[in-house]
C-alpha positions as CSV (number, residue, x, y, z in Angstrom):
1,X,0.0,0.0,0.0
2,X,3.2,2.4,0.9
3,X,4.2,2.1,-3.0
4,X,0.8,2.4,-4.2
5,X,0.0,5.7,-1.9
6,X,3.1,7.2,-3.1
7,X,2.4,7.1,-6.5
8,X,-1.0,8.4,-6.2
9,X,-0.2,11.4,-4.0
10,X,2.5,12.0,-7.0
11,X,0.2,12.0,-9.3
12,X,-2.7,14.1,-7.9
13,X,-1.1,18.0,-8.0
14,X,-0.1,17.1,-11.7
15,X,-3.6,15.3,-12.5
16,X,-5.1,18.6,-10.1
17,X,-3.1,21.4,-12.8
18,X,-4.1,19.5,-16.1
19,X,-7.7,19.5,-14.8
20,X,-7.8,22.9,-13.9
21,X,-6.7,24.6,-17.1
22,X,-9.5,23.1,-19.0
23,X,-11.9,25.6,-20.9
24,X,-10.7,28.9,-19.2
25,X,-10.5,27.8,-15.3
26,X,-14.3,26.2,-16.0
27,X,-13.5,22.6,-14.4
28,X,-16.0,23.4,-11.7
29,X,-18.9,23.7,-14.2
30,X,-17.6,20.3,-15.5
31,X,-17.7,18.3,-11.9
32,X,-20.9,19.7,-10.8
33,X,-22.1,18.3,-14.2
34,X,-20.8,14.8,-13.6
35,X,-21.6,14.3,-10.0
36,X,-25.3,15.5,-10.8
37,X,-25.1,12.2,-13.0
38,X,-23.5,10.1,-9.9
39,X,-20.4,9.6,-11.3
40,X,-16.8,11.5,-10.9
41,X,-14.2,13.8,-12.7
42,X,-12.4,10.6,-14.0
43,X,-15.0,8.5,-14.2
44,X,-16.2,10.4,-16.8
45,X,-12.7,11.3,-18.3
46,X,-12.0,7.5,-18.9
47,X,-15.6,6.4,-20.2
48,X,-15.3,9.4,-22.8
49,X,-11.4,7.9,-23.5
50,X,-13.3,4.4,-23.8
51,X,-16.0,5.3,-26.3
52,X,-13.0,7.7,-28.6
53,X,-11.1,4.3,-28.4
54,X,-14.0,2.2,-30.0
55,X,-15.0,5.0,-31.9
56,X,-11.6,5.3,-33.7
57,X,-11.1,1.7,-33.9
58,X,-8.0,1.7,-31.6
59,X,-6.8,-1.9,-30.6
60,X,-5.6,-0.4,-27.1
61,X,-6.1,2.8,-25.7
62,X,-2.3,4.3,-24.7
63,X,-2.8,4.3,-29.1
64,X,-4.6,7.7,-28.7
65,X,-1.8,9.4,-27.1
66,X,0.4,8.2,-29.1
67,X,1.7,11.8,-30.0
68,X,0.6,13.8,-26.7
69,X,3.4,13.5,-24.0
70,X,3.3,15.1,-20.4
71,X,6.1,15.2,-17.9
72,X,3.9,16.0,-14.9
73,X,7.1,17.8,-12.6
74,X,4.7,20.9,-12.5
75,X,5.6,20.9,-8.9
76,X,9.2,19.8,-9.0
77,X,10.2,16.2,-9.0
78,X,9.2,14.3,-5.5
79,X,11.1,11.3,-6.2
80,X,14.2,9.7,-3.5
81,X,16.4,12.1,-5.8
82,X,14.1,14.9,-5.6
83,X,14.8,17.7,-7.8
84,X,12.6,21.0,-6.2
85,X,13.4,22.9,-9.3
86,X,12.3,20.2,-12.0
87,X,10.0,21.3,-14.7
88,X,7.2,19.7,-16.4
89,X,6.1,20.0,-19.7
90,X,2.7,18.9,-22.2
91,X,4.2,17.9,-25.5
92,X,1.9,18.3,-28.4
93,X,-0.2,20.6,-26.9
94,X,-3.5,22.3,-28.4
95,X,-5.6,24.9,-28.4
96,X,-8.6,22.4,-28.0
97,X,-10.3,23.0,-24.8
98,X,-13.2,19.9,-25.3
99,X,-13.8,17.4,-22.7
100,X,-12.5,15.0,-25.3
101,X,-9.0,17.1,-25.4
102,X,-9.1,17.0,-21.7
103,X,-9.7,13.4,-21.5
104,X,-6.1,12.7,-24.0
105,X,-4.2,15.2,-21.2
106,X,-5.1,13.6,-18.4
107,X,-4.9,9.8,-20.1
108,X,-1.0,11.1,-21.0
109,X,-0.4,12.5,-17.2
110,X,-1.8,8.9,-15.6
């Protein structure tokens, strides 16, 4: 569990900042949207990634991200040779601010 709660509390600021910058700061809109329909952020994130994967005819789904890349050290690098000062970057970013687009970022931070 020590590894697994590590990891996640790793993840969560970057998964937090890619969230946030969808459609101009509006990612409050979007939750209050999905847990009126009983279901979570990321709930919805990865059934919208499921139906692009069938919808695309993708044989696996790390095949839509294929070109999007995302270093997620927006908060400096945690690991045993932390680096404070580390930088993170989105490669192949858009100006595309639909769920769908949002869905692809946060697939690539995961």
């Amino acid at each position: 569990m020590g590894a697994e709660m590590g990891m996640f509390t790793w993840v969560l600021p970057s998964l937090d900042f890619v969230t946030s910058e969808y459609t101009d700061g509006d990612r409050e809109v979007l939750m209050k949207e999905t847990y009126g329909h009983g279901i979570s952020l990321f709930q919805m994130l990865n059934d919208l990634l499921a139906n692009m994967m069938s919808q695309r005819g993708i044989p696996f789904i790390a095949a839509l991200t294929s070109d999007l890349h995302v270093l997620p050290d927006f908060h400096g690098n945690r690991s045993p040779i932390a680096d404070p000062n580390a930088k993170g970057i989105i490669c192949d970013l858009n100006l595309d601010t639909s769920e769908k687009q949002l869905a692809l970022q946060y697939f690539a931070t995961v």
